[in-house]
PyMOL CGO cylinders between C-alpha atoms (Angstrom):
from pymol import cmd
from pymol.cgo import CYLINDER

trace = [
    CYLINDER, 3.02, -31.85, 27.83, 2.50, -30.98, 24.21, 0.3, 1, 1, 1, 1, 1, 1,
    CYLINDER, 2.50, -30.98, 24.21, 0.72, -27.82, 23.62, 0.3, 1, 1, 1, 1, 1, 1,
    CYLINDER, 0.72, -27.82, 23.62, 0.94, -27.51, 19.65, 0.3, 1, 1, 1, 1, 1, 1,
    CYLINDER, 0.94, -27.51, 19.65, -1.73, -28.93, 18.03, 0.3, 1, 1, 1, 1, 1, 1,
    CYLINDER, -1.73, -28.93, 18.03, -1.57, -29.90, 14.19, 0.3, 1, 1, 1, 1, 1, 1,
    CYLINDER, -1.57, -29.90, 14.19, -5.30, -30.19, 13.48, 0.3, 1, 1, 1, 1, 1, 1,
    CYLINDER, -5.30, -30.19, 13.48, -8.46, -30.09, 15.49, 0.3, 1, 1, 1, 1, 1, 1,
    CYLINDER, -8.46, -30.09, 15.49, -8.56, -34.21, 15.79, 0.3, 1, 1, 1, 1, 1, 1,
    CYLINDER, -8.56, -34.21, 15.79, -5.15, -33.81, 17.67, 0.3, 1, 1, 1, 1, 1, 1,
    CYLINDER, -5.15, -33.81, 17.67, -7.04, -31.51, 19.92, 0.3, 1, 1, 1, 1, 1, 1,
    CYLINDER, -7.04, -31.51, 19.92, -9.91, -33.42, 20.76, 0.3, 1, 1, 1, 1, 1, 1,
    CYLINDER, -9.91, -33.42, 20.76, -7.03, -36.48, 21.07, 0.3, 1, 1, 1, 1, 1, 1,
    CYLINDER, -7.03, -36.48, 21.07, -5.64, -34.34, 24.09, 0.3, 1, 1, 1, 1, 1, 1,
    CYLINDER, -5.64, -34.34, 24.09, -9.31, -33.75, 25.54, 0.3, 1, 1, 1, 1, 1, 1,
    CYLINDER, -9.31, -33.75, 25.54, -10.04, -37.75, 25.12, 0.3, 1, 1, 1, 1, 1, 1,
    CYLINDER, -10.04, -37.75, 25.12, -6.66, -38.49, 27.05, 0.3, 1, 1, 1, 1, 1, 1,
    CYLINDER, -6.66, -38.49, 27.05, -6.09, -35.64, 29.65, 0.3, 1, 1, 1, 1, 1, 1,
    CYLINDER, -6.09, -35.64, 29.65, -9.50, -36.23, 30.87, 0.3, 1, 1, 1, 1, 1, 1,
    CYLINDER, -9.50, -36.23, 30.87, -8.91, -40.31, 31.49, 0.3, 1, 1, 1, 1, 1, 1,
    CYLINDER, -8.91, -40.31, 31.49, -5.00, -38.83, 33.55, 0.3, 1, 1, 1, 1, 1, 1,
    CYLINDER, -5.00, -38.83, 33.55, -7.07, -36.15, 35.52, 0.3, 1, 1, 1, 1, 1, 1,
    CYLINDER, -7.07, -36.15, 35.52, -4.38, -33.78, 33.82, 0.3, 1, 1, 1, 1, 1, 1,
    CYLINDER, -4.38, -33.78, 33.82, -5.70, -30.04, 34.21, 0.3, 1, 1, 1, 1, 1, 1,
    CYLINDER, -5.70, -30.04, 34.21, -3.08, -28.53, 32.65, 0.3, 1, 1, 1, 1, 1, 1,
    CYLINDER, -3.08, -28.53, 32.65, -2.88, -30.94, 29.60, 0.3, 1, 1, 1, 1, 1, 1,
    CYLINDER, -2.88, -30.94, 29.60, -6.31, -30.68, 29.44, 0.3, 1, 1, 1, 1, 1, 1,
    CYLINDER, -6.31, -30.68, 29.44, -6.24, -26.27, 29.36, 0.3, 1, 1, 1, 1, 1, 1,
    CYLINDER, -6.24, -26.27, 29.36, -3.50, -26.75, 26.82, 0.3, 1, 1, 1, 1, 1, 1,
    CYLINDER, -3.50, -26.75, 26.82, -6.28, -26.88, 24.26, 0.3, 1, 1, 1, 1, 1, 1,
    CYLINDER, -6.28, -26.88, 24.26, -7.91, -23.91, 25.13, 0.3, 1, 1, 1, 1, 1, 1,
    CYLINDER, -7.91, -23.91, 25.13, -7.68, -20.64, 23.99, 0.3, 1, 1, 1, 1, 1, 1,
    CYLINDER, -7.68, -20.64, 23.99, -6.77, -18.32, 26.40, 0.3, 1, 1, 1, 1, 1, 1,
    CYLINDER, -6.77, -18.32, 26.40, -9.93, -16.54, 25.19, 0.3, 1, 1, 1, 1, 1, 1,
    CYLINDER, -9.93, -16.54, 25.19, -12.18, -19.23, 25.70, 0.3, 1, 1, 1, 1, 1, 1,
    CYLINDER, -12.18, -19.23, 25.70, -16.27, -19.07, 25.94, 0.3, 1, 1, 1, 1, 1, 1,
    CYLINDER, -16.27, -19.07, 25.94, -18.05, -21.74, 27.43, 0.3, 1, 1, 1, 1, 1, 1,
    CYLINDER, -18.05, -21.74, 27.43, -21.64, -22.35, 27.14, 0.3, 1, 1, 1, 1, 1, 1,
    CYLINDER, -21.64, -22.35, 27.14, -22.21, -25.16, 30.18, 0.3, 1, 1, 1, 1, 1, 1,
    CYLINDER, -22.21, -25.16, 30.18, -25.08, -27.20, 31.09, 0.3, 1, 1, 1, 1, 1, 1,
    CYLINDER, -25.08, -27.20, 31.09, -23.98, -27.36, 34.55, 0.3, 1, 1, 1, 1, 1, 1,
    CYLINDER, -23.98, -27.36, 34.55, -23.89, -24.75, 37.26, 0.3, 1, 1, 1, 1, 1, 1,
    CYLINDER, -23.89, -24.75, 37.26, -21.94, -22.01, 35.11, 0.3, 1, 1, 1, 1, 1, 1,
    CYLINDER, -21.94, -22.01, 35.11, -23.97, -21.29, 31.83, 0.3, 1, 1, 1, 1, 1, 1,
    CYLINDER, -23.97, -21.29, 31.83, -21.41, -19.08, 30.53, 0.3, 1, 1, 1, 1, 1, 1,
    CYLINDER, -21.41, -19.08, 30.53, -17.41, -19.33, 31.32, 0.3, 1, 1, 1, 1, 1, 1,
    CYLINDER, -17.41, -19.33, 31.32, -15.45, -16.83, 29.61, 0.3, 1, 1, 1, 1, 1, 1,
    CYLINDER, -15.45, -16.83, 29.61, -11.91, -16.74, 29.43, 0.3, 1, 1, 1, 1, 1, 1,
    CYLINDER, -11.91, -16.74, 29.43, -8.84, -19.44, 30.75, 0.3, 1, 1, 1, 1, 1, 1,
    CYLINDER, -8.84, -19.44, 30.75, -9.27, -18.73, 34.62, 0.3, 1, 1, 1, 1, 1, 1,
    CYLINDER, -9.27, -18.73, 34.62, -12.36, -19.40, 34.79, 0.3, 1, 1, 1, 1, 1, 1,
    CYLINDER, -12.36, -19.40, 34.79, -12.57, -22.32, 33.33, 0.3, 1, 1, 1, 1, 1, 1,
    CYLINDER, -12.57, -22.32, 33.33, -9.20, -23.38, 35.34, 0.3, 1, 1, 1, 1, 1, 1,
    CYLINDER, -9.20, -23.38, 35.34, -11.07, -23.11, 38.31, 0.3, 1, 1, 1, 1, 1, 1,
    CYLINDER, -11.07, -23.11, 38.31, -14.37, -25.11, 36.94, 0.3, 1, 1, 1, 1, 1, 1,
    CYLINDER, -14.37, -25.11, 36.94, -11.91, -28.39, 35.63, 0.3, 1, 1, 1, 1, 1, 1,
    CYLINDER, -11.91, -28.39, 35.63, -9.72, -27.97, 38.40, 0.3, 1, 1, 1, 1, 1, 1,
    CYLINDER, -9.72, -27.97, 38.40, -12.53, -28.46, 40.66, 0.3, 1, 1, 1, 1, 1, 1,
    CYLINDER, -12.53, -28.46, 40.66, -13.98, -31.12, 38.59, 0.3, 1, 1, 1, 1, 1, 1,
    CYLINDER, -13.98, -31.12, 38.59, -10.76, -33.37, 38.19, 0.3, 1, 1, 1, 1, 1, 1,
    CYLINDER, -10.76, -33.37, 38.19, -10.70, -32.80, 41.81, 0.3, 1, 1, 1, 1, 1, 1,
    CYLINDER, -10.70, -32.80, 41.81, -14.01, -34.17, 42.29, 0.3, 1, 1, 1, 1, 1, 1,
    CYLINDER, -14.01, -34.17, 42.29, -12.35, -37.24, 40.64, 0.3, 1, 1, 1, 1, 1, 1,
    CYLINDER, -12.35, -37.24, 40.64, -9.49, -37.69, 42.12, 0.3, 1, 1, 1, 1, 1, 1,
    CYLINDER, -9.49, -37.69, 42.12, -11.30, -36.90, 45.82, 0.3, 1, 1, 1, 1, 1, 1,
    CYLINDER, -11.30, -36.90, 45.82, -13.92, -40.04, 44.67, 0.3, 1, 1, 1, 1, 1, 1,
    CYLINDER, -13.92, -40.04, 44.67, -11.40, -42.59, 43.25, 0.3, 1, 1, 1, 1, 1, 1,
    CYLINDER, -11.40, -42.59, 43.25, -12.78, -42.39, 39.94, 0.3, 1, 1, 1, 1, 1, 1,
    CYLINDER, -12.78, -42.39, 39.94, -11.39, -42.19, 36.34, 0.3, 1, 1, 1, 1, 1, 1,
    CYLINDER, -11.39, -42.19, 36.34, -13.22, -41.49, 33.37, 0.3, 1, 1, 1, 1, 1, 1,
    CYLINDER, -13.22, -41.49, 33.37, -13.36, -42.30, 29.79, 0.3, 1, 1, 1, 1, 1, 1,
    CYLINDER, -13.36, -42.30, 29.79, -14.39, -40.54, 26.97, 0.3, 1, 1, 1, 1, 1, 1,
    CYLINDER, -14.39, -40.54, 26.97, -16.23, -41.91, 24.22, 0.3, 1, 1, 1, 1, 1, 1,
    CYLINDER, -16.23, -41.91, 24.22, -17.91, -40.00, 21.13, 0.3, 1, 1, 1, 1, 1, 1,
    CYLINDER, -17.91, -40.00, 21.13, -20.62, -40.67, 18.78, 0.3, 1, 1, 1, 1, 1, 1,
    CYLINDER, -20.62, -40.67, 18.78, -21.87, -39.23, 15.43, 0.3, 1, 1, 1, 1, 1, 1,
    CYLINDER, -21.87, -39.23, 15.43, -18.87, -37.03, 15.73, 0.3, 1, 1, 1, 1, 1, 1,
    CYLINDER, -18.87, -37.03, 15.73, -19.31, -33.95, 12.18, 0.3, 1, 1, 1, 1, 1, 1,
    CYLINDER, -19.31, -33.95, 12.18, -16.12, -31.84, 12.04, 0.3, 1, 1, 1, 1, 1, 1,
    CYLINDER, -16.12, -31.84, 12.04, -16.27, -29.35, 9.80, 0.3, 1, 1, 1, 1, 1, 1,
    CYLINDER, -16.27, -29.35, 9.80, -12.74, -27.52, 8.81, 0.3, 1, 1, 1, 1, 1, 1,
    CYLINDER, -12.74, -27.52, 8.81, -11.06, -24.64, 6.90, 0.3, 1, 1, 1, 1, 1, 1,
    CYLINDER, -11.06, -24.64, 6.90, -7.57, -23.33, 6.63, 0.3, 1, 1, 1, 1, 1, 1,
    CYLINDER, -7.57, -23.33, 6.63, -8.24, -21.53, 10.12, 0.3, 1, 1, 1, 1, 1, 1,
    CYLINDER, -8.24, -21.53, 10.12, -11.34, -22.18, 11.23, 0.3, 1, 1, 1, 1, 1, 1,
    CYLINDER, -11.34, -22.18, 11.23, -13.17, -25.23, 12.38, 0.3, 1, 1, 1, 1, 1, 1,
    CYLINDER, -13.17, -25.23, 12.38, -15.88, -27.05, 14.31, 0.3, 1, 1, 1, 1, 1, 1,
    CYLINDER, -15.88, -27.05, 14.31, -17.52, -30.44, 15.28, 0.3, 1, 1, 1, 1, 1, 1,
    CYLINDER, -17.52, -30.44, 15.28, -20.34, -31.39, 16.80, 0.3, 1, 1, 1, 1, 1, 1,
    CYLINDER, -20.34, -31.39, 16.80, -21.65, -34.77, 18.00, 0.3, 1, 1, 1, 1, 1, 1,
    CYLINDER, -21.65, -34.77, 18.00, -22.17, -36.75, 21.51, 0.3, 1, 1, 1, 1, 1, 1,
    CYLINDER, -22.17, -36.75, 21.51, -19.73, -37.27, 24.11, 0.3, 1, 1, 1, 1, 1, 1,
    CYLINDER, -19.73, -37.27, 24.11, -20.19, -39.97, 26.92, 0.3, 1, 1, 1, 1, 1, 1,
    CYLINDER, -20.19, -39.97, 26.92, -18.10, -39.51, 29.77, 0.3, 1, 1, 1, 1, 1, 1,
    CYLINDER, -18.10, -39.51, 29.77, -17.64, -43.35, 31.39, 0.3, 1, 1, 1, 1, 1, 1,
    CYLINDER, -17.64, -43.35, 31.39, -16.55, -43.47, 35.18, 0.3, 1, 1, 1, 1, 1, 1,
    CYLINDER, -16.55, -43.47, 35.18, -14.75, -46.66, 35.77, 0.3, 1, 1, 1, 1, 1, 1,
    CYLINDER, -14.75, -46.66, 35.77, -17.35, -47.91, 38.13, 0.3, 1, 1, 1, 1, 1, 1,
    CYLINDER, -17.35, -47.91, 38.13, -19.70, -48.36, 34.60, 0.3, 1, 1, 1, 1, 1, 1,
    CYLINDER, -19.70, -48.36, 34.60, -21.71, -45.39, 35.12, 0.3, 1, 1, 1, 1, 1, 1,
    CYLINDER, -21.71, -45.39, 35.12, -21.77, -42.74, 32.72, 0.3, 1, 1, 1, 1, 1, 1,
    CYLINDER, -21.77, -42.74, 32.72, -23.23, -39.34, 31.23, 0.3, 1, 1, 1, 1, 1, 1,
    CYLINDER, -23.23, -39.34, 31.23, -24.24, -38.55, 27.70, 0.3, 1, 1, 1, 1, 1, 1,
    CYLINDER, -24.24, -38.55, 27.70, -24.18, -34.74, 26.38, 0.3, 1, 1, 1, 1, 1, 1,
    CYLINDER, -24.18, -34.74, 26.38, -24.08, -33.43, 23.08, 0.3, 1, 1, 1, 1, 1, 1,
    CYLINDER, -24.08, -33.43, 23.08, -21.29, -31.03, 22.60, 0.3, 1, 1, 1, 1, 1, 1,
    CYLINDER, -21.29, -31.03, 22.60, -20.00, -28.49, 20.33, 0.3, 1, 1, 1, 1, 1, 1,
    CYLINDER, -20.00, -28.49, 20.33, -16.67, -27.60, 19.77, 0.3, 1, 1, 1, 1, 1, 1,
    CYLINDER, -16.67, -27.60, 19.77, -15.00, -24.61, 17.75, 0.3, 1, 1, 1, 1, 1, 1,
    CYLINDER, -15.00, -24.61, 17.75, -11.88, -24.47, 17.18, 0.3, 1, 1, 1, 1, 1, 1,
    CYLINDER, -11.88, -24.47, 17.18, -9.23, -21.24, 16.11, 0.3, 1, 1, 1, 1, 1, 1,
    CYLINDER, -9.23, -21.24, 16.11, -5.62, -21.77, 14.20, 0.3, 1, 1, 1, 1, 1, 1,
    CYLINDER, -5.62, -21.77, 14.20, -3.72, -19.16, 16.04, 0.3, 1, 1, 1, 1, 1, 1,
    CYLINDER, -3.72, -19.16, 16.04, -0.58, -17.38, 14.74, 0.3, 1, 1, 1, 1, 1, 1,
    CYLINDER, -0.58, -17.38, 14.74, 1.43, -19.53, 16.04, 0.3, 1, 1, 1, 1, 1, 1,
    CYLINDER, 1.43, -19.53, 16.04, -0.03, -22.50, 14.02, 0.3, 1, 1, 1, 1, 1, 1,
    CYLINDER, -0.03, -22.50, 14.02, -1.47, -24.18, 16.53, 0.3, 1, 1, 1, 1, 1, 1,
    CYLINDER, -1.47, -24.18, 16.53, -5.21, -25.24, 16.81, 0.3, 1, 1, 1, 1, 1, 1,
    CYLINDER, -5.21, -25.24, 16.81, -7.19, -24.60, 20.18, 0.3, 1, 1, 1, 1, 1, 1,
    CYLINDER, -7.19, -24.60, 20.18, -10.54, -24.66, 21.25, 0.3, 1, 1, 1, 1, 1, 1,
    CYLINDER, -10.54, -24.66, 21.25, -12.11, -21.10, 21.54, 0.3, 1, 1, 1, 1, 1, 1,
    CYLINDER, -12.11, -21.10, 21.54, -15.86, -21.86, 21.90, 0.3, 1, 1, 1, 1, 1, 1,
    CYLINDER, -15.86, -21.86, 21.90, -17.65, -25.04, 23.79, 0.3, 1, 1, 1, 1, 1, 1,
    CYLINDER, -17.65, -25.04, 23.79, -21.27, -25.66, 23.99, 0.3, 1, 1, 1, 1, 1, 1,
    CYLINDER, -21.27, -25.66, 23.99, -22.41, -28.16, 26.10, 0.3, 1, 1, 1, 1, 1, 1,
    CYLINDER, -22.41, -28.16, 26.10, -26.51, -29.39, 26.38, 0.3, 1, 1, 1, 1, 1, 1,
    CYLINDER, -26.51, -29.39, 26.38, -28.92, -31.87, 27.20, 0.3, 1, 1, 1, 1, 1, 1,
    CYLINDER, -28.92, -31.87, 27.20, -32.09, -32.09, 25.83, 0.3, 1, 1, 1, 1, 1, 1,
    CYLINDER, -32.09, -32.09, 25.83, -35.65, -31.08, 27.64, 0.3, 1, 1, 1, 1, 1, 1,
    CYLINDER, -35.65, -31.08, 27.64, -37.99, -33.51, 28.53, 0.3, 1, 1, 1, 1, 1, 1,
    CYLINDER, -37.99, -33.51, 28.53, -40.96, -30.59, 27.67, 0.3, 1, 1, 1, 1, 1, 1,
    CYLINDER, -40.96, -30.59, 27.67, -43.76, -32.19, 30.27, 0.3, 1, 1, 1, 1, 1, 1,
    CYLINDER, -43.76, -32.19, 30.27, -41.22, -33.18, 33.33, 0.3, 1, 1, 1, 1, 1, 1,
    CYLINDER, -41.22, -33.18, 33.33, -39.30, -29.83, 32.65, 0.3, 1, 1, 1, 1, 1, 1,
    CYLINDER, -39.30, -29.83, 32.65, -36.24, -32.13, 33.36, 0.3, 1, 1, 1, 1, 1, 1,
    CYLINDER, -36.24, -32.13, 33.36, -33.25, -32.79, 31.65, 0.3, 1, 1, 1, 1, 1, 1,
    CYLINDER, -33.25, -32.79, 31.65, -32.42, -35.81, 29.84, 0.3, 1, 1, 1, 1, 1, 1,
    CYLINDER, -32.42, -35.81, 29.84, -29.24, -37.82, 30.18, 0.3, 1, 1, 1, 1, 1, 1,
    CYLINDER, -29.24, -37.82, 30.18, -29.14, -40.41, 27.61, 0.3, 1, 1, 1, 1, 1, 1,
]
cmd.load_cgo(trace, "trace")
């Protein structure tokens, strides 16, 4: 499993690939071990490695439990980058293999740590509001 990252598009190469192998710790190898999560789902704010370990472990256990794989797909992707600092934001689908899917918009920041590598130390996750239903919109 490589855990060195080059540049941020090698990171979000990892997140694209460990998701579709159910790979939890390929997938953590692009985190920061100081990681803050903003989530749309149950936890609104994850901070640091463990618990976020526990949220995708549970999740690509929710996958493997249901058969499923996913694919990831992004849209309208911006990134943004310095000589240690960087970001992107855009849409990610997530596509199960039975042809349903998700759409989210998602922001990534990313950190060059001392030892050269890049890793993902903030995520924001969100949907928009449908401002009459009061419910969340998927695609």
């Amino acid at each position: 499993m490589k855990s060195n990252w080059n540049n941020p598009q090698e990171v979000l190469e990892n997140y694209k690939a460990t998701i579709s192998e159910i790979d939890v710790e390929g997938f953590l190898s692009s985190y920061s071990s100081d990681i803050l999560i903003y989530d749309c789902w149950n936890n609104w704010k994850i901070e640091g490695i463990s618990q976020w370990r526990k949220v995708v472990t549970e999740w690509f256990e929710g996958l493997t439990k249901s058969d499923l794989s996913l694919d990831v797909e992004w849209k309208d992707l911006i990134m943004e980058e310095s000589d240690h600092i960087a970001f992107t934001h855009g849409i990610v689908t997530y596509i199960e293999d039975t042809g349903e899917s998700m759409t989210l918009r998602l922001t990534l920041g990313f950190r060059k740590k001392k030892d050269s590598s890049w890793y993902i130390v903030h995520e924001h996750t969100s949907l928009p509001i449908h401002y009459e239903a009061r419910k969340s919109i998927f695609s």
